[in-house]
C-alpha positions as CSV (number, residue, x, y, z in Angstrom):
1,X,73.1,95.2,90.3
2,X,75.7,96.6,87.6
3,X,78.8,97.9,87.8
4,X,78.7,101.7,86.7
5,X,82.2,103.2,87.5
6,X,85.3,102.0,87.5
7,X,87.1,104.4,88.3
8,X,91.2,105.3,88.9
9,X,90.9,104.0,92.6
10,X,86.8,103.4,93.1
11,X,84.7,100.8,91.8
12,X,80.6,101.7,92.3
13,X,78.2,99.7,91.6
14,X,74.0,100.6,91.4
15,X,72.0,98.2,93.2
16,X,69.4,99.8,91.2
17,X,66.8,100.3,94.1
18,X,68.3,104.1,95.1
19,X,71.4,103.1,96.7
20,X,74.7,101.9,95.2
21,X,78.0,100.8,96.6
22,X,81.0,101.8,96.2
23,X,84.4,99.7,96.7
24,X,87.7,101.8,97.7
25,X,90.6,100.1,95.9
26,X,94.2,99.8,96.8
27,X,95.2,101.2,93.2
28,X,97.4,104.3,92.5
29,X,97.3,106.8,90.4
30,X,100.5,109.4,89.0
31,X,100.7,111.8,86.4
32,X,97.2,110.5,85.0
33,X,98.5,107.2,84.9
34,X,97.1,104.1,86.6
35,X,99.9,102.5,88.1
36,X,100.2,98.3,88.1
37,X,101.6,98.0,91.8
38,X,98.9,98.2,94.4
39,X,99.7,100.6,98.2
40,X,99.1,98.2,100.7
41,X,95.9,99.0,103.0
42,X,96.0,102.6,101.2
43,X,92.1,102.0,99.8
44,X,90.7,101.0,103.6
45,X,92.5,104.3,105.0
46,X,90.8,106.4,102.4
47,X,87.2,104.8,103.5
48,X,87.7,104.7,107.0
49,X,88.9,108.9,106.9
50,X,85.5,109.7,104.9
51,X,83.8,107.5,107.3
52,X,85.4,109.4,109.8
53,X,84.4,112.8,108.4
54,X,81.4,112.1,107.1
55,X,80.2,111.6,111.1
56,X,82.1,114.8,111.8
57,X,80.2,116.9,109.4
58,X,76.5,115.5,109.6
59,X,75.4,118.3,112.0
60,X,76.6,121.0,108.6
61,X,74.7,119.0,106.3
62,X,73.5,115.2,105.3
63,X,75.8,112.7,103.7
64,X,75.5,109.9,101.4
65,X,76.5,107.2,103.7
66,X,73.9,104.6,104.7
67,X,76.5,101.8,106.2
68,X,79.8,100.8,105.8
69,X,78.7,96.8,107.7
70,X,78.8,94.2,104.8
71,X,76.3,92.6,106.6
72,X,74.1,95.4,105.0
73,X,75.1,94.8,101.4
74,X,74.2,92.1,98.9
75,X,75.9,88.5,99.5
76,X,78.4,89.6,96.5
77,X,80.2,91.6,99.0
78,X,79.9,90.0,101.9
79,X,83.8,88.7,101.8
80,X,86.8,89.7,103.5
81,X,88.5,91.2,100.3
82,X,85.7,94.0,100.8
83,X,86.1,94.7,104.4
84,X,87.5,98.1,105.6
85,X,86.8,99.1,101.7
86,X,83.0,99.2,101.0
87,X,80.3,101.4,101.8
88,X,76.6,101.4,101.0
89,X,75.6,105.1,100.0
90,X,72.0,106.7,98.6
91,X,72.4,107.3,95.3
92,X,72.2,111.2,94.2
93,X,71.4,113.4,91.3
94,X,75.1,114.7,91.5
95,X,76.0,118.6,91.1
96,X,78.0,119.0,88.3
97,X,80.9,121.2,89.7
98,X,83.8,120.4,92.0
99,X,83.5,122.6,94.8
100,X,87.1,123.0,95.9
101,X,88.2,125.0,99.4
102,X,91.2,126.8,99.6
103,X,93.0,127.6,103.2
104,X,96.4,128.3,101.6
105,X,98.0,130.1,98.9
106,X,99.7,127.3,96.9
107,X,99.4,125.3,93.6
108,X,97.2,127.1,90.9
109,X,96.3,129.7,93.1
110,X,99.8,130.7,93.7
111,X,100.9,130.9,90.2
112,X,97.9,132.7,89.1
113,X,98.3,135.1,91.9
114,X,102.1,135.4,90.8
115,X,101.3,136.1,87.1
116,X,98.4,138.7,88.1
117,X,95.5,136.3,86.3
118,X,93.8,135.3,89.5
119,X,90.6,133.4,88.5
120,X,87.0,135.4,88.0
121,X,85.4,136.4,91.5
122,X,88.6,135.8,93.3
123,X,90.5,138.9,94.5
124,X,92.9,139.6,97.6
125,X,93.6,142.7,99.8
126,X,97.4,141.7,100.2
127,X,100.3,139.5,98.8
128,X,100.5,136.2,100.1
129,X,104.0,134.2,99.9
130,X,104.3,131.0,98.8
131,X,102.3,128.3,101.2
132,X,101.0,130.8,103.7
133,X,97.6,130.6,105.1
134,X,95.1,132.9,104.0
135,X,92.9,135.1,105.6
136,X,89.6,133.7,104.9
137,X,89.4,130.2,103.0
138,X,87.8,130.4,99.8
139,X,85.8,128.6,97.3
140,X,86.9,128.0,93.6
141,X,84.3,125.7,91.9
142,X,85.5,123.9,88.5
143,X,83.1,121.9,86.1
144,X,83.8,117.9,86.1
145,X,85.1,117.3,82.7
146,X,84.1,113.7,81.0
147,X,87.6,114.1,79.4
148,X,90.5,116.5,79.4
149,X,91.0,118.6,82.0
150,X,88.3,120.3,84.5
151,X,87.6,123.8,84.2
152,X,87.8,126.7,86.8
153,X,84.6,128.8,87.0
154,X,83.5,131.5,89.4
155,X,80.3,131.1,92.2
156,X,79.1,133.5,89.6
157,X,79.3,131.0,86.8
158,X,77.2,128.6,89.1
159,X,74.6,130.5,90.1
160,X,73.8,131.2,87.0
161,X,74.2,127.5,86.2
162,X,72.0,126.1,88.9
163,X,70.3,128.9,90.7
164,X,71.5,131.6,93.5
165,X,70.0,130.0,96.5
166,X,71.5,126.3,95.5
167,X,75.0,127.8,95.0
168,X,75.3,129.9,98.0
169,X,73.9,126.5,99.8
170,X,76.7,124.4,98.8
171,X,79.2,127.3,99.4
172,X,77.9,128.0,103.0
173,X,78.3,124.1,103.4
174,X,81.9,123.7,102.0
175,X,83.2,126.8,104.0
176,X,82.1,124.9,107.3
177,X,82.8,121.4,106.5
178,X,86.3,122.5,105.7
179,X,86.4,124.9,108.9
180,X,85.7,122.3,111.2
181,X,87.6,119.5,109.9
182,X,90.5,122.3,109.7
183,X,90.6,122.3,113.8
184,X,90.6,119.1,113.7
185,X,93.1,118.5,112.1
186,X,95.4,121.0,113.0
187,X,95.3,120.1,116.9
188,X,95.9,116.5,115.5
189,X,99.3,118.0,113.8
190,X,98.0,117.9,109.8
191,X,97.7,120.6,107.9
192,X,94.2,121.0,105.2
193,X,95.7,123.5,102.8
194,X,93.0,122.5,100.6
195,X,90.2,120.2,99.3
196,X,87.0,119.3,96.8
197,X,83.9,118.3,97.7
198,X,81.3,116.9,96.1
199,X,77.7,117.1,96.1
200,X,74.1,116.2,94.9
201,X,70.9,116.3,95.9
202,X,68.4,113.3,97.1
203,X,65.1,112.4,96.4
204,X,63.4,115.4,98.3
205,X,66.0,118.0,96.7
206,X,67.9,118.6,99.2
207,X,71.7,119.2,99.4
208,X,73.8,116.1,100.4
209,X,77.5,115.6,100.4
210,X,78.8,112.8,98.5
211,X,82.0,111.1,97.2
212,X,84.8,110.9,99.4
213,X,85.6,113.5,102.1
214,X,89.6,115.1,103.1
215,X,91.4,111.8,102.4
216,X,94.8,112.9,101.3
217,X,93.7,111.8,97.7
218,X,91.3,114.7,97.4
219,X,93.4,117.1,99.8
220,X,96.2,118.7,100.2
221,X,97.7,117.4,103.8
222,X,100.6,119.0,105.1
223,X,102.4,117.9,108.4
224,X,102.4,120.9,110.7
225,X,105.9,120.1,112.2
226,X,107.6,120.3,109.4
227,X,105.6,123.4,107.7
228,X,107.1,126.7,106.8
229,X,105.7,129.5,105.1
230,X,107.7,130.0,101.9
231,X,108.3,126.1,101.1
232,X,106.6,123.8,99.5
233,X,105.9,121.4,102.3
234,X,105.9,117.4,101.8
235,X,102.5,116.0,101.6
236,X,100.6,113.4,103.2
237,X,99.9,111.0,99.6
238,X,102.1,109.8,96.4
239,X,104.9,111.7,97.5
240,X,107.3,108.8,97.2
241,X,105.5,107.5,94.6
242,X,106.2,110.8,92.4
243,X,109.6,111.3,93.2
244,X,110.4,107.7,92.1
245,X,108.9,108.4,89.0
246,X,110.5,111.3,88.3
247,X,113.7,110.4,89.4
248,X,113.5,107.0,87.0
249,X,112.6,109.2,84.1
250,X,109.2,107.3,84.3
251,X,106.5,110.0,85.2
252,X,103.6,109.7,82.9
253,X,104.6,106.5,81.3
254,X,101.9,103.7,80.8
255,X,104.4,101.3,79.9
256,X,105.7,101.0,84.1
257,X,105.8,97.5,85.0
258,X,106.1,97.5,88.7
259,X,106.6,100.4,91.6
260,X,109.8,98.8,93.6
261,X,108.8,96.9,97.5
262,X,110.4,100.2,99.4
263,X,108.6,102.7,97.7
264,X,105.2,100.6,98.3
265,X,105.8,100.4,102.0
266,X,106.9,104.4,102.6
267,X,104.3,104.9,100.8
268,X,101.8,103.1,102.8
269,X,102.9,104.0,105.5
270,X,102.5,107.7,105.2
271,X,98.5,106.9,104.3
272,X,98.6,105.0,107.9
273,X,100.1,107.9,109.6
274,X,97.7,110.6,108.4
275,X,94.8,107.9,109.6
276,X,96.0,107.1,112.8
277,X,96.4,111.1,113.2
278,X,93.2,112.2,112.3
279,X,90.9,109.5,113.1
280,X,90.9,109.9,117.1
């Protein structure tokens, strides 16, 4: 067993026999920094909502996910410190693109819509405002960068990449993953405006979603009450963590020492809501 990734909040390690595990930490990241104060609990909510969803969605297509008992994993992890956190997964040949969903017009979207430079393959019959849902969700795939930023590409770009029938696989996939766990959400009161997926293929070549699945650290969870087209609403993640940042003139500094008690517990706290929401 070796430790492969360690990641901003995942460590994952290859048991070397097909399957590896992978260890949801409590750490935080903001403005591509690592931050030194741990959310409390914040690494077993996002495990236990892709548990959730990767039950959800087995009837679309096959995940990753082989157990989340310890009992099932070597003795290294059979402790407490790994309950609620750890998962053992089949290991994949991973796809190398993001496959992100969009159900809203908002963050890159909106601003490239605004300044008319609306990414290749994407086009709209009508002006959307700010936050508003659109018609039909769409998929906007991006390359997974080793470093810098990741690129946006079109469905085009992948198919030629790694075939027609594989592409329009994993975009058939996305679409009703992301449908489904839409109305699901919704009637629970939260919001999917958006989200990424990742997937790879096992053994046999066939399409499997990996990674993690609509935690608010890969979406974009908005709380229906308080949504309104036009706005940009709060969401359900580092909100608090950001804002303190910002307002301390600290956002993007690696030199932050510690993320004060109150901001920790909100913080927490908002991870526990959108659990307790969704997972029911």
């Amino acid at each position: 067993m070796k430790k492969i990734i360690s990641g901003k909040v995942r460590e994952v390690y290859d048991l070397e026999d097909g399957r590896m595990v992978i260890v949801t930490t409590d750490r935080i990241s903001a403005f591509d920094v690592i931050l030194p104060t741990m959310i409390t609990d914040k690494g077993k909510v996002l495990n236990a909502l892709s548990n959730f969803w990767f039950d959800y969605t087995k009837d679309i297509v096959k995940n990753h996910l082989i157990s989340s008992n310890l009992k099932d994993m070597p003795a290294e992890f059979q402790k407490s410190e790994y309950e609620g956190r750890t998962i053992l997964v089949k290991k994949l040949k991973m796809i190398p693109y993001e496959i992100i969903v969009r159900g809203y017009m908002f963050g890159s979207m909106f601003e490239a819509a605004k300044s008319g430079k609306l990414p290749e393959g994407v086009t709209f019959n009508r002006t959307y405002q700010l936050a508003e849902k659109l018609d039909t969700a769409i998929v906007t795939p991006s390359t997974k960068a080793q470093e810098g930023h990741d690129i946006n590409v079109s469905l085009d770009y992948m198919r030629k990449d790694i075939g027609e029938e594989l592409t329009n696989k994993i975009e058939k996939a996305a679409l009703e993953i992301y449908n489904k766990c839409y109305e699901h959400a919704y009637k629970n009161g939260i919001i999917i405006a958006d989200t990424k997926f990742e997937f790879g293929l096992d053994e046999n070549g066939e399409l499997v979603l990996g990674d993690e699945v609509l935690t608010p650290d890969s979406s974009r969870f908005w709380n229906l009450k308080e949504y309104k087209i036009g706005t940009s609403p709060a969401s359900y993640d580092k909100q608090f963590v950001r804002d303190w940042l910002k307002d301390n003139n600290l956002a993007g500094d690696p030199n932050i020492k510690s993320i004060p008690a109150e901001i920790v517990e909100k913080t927490s706290a908002l991870y526990h809501e959108c659990q307790d929401k969704i997972c029911k």
